[in-house]
C-alpha positions as CSV (number, residue, x, y, z in Angstrom):
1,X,4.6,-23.5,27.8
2,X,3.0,-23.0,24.4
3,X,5.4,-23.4,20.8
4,X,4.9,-20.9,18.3
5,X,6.5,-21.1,14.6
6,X,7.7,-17.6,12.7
7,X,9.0,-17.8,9.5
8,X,12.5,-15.8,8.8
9,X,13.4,-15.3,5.4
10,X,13.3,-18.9,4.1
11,X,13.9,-20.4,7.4
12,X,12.1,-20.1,10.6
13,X,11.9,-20.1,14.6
14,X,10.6,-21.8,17.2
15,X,9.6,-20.3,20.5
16,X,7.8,-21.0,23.5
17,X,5.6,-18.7,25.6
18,X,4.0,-19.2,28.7
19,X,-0.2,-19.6,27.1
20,X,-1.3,-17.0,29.9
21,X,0.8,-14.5,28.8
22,X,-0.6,-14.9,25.3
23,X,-3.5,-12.6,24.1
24,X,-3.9,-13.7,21.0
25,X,-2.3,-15.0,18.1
26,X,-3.4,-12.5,14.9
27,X,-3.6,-13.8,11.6
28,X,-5.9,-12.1,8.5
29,X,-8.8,-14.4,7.0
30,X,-8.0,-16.8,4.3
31,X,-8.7,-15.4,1.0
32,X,-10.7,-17.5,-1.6
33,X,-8.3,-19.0,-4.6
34,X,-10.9,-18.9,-7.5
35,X,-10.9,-21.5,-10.3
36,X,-10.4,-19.0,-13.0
37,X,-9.1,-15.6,-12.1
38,X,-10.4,-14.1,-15.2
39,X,-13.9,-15.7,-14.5
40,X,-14.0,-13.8,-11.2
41,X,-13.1,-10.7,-12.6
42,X,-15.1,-11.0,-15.2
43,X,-18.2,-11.5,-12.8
44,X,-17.4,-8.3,-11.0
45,X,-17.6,-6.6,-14.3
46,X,-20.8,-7.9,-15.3
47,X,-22.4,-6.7,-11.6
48,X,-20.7,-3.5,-11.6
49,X,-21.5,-1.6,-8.2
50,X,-22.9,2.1,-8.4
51,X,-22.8,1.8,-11.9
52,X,-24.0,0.8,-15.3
53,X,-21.8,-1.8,-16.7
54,X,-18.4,-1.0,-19.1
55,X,-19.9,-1.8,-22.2
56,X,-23.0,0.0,-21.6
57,X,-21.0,3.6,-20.8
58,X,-18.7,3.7,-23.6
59,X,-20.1,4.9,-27.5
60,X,-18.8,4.8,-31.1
61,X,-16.4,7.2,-32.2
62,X,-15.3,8.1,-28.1
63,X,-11.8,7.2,-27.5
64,X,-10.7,5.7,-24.1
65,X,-7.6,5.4,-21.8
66,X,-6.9,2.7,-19.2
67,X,-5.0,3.7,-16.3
68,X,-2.7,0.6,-14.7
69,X,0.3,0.6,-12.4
70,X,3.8,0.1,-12.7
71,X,6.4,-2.5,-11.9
72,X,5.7,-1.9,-8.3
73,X,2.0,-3.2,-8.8
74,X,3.0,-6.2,-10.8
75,X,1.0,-8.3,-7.8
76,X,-2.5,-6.2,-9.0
77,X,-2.3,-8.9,-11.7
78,X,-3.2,-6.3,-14.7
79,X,-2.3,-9.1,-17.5
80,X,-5.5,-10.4,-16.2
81,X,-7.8,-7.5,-16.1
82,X,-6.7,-5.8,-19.6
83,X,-8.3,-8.4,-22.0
84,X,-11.6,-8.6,-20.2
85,X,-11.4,-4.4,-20.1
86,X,-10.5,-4.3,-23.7
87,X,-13.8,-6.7,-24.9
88,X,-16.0,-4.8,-23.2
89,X,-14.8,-1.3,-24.7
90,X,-15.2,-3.0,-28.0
91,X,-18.2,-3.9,-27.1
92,X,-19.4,-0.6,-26.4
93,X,-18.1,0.3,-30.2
94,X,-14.8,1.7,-29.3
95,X,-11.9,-0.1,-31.2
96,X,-8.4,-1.0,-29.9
97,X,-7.4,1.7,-32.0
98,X,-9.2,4.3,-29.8
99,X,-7.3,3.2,-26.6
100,X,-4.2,3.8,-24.3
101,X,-3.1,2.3,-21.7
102,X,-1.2,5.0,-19.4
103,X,1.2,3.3,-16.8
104,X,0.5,5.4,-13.8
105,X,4.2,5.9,-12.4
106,X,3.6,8.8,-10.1
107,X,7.1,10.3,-8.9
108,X,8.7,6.9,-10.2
109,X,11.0,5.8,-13.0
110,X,9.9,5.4,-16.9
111,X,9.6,1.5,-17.9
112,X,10.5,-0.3,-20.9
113,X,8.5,-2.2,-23.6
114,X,9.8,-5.4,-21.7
115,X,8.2,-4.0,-18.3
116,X,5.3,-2.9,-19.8
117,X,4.8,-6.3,-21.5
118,X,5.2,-7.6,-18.1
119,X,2.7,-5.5,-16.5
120,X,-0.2,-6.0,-19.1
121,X,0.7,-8.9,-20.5
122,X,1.7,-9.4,-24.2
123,X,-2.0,-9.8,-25.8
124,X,-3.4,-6.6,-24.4
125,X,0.3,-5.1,-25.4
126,X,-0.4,-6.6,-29.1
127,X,-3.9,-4.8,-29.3
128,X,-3.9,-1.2,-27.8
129,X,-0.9,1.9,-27.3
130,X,0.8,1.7,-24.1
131,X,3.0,5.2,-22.7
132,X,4.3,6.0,-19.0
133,X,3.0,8.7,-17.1
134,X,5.5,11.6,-17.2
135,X,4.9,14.1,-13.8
136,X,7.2,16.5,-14.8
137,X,5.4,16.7,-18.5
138,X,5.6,20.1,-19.8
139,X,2.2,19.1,-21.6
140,X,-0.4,18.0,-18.6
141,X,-3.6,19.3,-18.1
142,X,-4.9,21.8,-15.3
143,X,-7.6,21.1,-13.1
144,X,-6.8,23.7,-10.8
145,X,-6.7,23.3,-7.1
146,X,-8.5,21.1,-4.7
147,X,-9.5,22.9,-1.0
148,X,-6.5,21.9,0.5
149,X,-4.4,23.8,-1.8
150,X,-2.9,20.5,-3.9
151,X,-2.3,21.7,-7.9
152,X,-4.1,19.1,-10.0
153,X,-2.1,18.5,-13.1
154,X,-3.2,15.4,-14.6
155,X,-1.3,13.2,-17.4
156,X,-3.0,14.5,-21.3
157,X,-4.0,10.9,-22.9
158,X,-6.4,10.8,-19.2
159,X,-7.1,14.2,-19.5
160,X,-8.2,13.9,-22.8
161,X,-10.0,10.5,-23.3
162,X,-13.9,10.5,-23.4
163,X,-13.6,7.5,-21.2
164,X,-11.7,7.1,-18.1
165,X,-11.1,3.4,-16.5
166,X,-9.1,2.7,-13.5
167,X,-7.4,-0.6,-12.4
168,X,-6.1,-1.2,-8.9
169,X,-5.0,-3.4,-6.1
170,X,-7.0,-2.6,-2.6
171,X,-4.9,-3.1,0.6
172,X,-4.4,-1.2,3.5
173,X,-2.9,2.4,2.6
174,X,-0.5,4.1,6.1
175,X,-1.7,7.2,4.0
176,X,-4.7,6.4,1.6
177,X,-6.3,4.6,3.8
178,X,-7.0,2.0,1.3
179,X,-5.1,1.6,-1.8
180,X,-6.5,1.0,-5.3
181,X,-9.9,3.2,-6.5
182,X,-8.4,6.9,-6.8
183,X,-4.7,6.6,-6.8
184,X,-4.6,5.9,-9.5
185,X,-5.0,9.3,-10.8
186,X,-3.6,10.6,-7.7
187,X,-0.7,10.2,-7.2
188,X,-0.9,8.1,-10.3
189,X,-0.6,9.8,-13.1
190,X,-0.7,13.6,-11.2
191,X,1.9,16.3,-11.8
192,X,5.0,16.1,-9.3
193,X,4.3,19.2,-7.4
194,X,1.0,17.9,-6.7
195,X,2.2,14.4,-5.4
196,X,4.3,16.1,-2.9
197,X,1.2,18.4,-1.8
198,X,-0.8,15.5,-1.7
199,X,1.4,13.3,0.4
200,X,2.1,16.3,2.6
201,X,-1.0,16.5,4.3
202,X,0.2,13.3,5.9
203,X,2.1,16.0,8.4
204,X,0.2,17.6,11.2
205,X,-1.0,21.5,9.9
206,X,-1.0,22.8,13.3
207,X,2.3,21.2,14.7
208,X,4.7,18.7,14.9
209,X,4.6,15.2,14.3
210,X,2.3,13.2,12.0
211,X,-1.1,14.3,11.2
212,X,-3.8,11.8,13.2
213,X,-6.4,11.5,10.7
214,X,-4.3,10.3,7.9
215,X,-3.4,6.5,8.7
216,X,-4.5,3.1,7.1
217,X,-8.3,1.8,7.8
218,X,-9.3,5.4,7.5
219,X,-11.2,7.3,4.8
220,X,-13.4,9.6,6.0
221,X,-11.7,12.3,7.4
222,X,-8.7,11.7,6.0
223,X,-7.6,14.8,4.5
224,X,-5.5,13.2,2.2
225,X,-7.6,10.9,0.5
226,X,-10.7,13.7,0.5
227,X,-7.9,15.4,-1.4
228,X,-7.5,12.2,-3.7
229,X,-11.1,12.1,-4.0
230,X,-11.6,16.0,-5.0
231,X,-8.8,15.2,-8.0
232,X,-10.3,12.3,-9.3
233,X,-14.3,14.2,-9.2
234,X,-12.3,17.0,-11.7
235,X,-11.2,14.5,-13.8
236,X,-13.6,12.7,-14.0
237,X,-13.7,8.6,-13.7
238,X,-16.1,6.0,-15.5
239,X,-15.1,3.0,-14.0
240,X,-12.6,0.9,-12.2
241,X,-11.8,-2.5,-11.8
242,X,-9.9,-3.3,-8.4
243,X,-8.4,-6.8,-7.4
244,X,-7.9,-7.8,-3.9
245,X,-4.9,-10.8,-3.7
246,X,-4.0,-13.9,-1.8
247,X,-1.2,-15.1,-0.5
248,X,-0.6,-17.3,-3.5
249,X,-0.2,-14.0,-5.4
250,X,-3.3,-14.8,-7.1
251,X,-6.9,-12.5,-7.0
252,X,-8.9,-13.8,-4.6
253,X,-11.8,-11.1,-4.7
254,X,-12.5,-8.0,-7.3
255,X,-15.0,-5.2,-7.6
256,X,-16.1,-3.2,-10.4
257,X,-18.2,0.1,-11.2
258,X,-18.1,3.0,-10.1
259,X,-14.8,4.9,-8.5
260,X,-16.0,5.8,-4.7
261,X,-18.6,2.8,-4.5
262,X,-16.8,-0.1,-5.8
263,X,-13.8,1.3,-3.8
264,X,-15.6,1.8,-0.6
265,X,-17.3,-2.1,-1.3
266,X,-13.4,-3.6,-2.0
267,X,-12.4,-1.4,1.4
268,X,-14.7,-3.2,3.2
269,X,-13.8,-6.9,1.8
270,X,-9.9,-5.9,3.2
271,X,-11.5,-4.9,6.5
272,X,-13.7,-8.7,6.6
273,X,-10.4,-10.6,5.3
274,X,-7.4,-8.4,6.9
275,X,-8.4,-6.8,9.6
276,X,-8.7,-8.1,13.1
277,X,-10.8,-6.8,15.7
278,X,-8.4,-6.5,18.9
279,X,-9.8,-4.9,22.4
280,X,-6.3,-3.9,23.9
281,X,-3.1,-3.6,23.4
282,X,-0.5,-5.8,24.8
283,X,2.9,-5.1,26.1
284,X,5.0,-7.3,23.6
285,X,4.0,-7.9,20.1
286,X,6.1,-10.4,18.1
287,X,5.3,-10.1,14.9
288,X,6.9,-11.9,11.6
289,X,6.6,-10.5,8.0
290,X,5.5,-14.0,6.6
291,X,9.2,-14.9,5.4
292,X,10.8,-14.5,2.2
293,X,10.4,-12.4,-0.1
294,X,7.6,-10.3,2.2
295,X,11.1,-9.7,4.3
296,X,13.4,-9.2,1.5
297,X,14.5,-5.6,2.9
298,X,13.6,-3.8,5.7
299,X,11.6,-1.0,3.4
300,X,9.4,-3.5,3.0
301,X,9.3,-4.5,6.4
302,X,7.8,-1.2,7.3
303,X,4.9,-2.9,6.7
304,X,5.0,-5.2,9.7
305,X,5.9,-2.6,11.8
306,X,3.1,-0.1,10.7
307,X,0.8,-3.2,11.7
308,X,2.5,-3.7,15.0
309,X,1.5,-0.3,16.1
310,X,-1.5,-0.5,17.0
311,X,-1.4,-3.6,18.8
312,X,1.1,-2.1,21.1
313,X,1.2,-0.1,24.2
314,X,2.7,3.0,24.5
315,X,6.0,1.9,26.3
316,X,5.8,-1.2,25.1
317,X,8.2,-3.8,23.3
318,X,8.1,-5.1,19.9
319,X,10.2,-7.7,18.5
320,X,10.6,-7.9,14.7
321,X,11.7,-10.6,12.8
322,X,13.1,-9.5,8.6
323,X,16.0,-11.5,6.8
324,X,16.1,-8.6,5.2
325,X,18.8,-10.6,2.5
326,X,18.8,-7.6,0.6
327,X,19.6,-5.0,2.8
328,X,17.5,-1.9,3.5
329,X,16.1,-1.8,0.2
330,X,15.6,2.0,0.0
331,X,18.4,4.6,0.2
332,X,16.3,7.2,1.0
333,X,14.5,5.4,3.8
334,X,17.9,5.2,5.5
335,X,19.4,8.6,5.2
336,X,16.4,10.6,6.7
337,X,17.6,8.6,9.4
338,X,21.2,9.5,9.1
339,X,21.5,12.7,7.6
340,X,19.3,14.3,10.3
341,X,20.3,15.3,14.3
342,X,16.5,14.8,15.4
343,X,13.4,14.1,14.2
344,X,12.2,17.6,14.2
345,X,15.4,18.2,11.4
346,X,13.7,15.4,9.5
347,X,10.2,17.0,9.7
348,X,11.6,19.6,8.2
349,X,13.4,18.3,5.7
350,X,9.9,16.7,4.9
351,X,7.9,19.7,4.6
352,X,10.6,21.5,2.3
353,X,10.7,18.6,0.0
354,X,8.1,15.1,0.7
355,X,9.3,11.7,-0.2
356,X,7.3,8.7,0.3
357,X,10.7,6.4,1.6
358,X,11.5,9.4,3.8
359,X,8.6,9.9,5.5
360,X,8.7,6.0,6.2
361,X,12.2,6.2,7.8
362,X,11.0,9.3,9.6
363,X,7.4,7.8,10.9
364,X,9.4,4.6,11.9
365,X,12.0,6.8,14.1
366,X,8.8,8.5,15.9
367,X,7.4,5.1,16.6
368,X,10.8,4.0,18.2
369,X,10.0,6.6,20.7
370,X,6.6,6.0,21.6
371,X,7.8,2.2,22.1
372,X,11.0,0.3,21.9
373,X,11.7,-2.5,18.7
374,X,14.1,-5.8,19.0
375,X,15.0,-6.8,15.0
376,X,15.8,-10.0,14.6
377,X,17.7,-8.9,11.0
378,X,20.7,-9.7,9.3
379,X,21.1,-6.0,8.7
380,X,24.5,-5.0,10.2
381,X,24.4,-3.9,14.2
382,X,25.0,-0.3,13.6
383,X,22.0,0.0,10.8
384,X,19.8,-1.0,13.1
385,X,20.1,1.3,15.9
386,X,20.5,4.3,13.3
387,X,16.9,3.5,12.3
388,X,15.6,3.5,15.9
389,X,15.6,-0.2,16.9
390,X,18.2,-2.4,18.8
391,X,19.7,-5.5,17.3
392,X,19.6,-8.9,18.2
393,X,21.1,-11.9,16.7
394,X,18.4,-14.1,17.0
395,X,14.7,-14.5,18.2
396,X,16.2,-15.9,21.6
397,X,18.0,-13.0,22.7
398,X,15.2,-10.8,21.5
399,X,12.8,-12.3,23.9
400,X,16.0,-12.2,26.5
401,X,16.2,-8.4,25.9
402,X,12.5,-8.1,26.0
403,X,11.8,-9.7,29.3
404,X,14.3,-7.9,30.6
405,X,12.6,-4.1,29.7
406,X,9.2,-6.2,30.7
407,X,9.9,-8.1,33.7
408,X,8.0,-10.9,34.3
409,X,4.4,-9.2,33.9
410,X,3.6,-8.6,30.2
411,X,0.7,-9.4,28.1
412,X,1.6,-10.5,24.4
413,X,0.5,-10.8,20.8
414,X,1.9,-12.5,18.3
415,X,1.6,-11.9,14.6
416,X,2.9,-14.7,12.1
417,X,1.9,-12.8,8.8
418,X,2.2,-9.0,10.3
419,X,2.4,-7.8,6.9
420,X,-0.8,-8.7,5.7
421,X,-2.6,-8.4,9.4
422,X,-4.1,-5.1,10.8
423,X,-4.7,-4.9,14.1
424,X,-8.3,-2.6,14.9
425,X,-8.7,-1.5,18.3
426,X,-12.3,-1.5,19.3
């Protein structure tokens, strides 16, 4: 028998498994930790890809705006980028006066000074106006429509700037493909009507269930990121900077330049570091979400189990391991779950009116049927089973349970860091 260690919460388990049994054990690549995080972002700058560099694009008297996330992209590490963006505009011969910074919030909530402090950090705060994106504005701008029918109503300080940056975190996107490069302008700082059509296309046009070709790893033919692409060509982009991040929450690797080439180049550096090349699936995947706080709440765990997929069989057994200390994390997660009879209700209830945390809960639930989940959770008993997975108390009676569905036949992978590891299938 061969031990294995997965962390839970801020504790872990110990297991043993017969070595035969075992395919694999998948973990992503070790990102570098830089010396200076500035000094590597700075580099990227200076070698922009596709593109001349920053200070070389912009020209007296133009004005600029400089598009950064929100408090859910605090990990992107913004404070970082902001200064080095804001010397080269100067540089250029556009003036601190002749920026803003536009928190691209999507569907979410406005922030306050504090928040936005937080995001940029308090020098670049100091030097240059900072406003949330509003996507139920009475004032945005009109683009018109891309060819799969999504409004493109973009926030006025983008709209109007001569010079458009973007900043960004790349990972893998279950609907992007990638994140980072073009989201953010859409969903970023897009309308609210064309969010929803946006996200939409993530459902199958010609019938039930989820459309194939939108998923994570995947950009070409991928309606909904050619539909992010389309929005971003009618605005109109100059450059981005994206950041790529370690496990020490720290940026490991950037790229710079241009908005489709620089994004395509950071795509591939997740692929090198985070994905790994599998040639089967197994019939049990274990899988841990690195511990606390990467398993603070099972909406976040949705990340694990999106990267379980597709290392498992059809029919197969997963076993999940999430603390989740602070519940589920997402109401609305939970009540497509709850609120619905079936999951052809919930599709429904998806097309009428598209959340993000909905679709989750629903994509999870269709998942439970194509395979059958153990969590390992200190979510209450009934919780569990109403979002599609049965409970077990610890990692013992998991593999218990999981044997017994199996027998004594099974093939296995096990996944220490699932939230940061994607399976490929080649």
């Amino acid at each position: 028998m061969s031990k294995y260690t997965l962390a839970y919460g801020q504790t872990q388990y110990e297991f043993n498994l017969e070595p035969e049994k075992i395919l694999a054990v998948l973990r992503p690549k070790e990102l570098p930790t830089p010396a200076s995080e500035a000094q590597l972002v700075k580099e990227a700058m200076e070698n922009p890809i596709g593109s001349p560099r920053l200070r070389e694009i912009g020209k007296p008297g133009e004005t600029a705006a400089i598009v950064v996330g929100d408090m859910t992209r605090l990990w992107v590490r913004h404070h970082i980028l902001l200064p080095l963006i804001l010397d080269e505009l100067n540089e250029s011969g556009i003036p601190d006066e002749s920026i803003t910074v536009v928190s691209a919030t999507g569907a979410h909530r406005e922030q306050s000074r504090e928040e936005h402090i937080q995001i940029i950090g308090e020098e670049a705060y100091n030097r240059v106006k900072v406003v949330d994106h509003k996507c139920q504005a009475d004032n945005l701008v009109d683009y018109g429509t891309t060819t799969h029918g999504t409004p493109v109503r973009i926030n006025r300080e983008v709209a109007e700037a001569d010079r458009v940056i973007l900043t960004g975190g790349i990972v893998y996107h279950f609907l992007a493909g990638y994140g980072g490069g073009k989201k953010a302008i859409m969903p970023g700082v897009a309308d609210y009507n064309g969010i929803m059509a946006n996200h939409r296309l993530a459902l199958n046009p010609d019938g039930p269930g989820l459309n194939p070709h939108v998923c994570a790893g995947k950009m070409d033919g991928n309606p909904l990121s050619d539909d992010m692409i389309q929005a971003i060509k009618k605005v109109g982009v100059d450059f981005i900077v994206n950041t790529i991040t370690n496990d020490e929450h720290k940026i490991g690797l950037a790229v710079a330049g241009d908005v489709v080439a620089a994004h395509e180049k950071g795509a591939a550096l997740v692929d090198e570091y985070f994905g790994v090349a599998i040639d089967r699936q197994a019939d049990l995947v274990i899988a841990s979400c690195g511990g606390y706080p990467k398993d603070i709440n099972f909406y976040q765990t949705y990340k694990t189990t999106h990267n379980m997929v597709p290392a498992l069989k059809k029919g197969g057994v997963g076993i999940l391991l999430t603390e989740s200390c602070e519940g589920v994390g997402n109401d609305l997660f939970y009540t497509i779950c709850t609120d619905h009879p079936d999951n052809a209700a919930r599709e429904d209830a998806l097309r009428c009116d598209f959340e993000i945390a909905s679709f989750m809960g629903y994509t999870q639930l269709l998942w439970a049927q194509q395979s059958r989940f153990i969590a390992v959770t200190g979510l209450p008993d009934q919780q569990v089973r109403e979002m599609g997975m049965t409970p077990a108390k610890d990692l013992d009676e998991a593999l218990s349970i999981a044997k017994e569905w199996l027998g004594d036949d099974y093939t296995a992978y096990i996944m220490p860091e699932g939230s940061t590891t994607f399976p490929v299938l080649k």
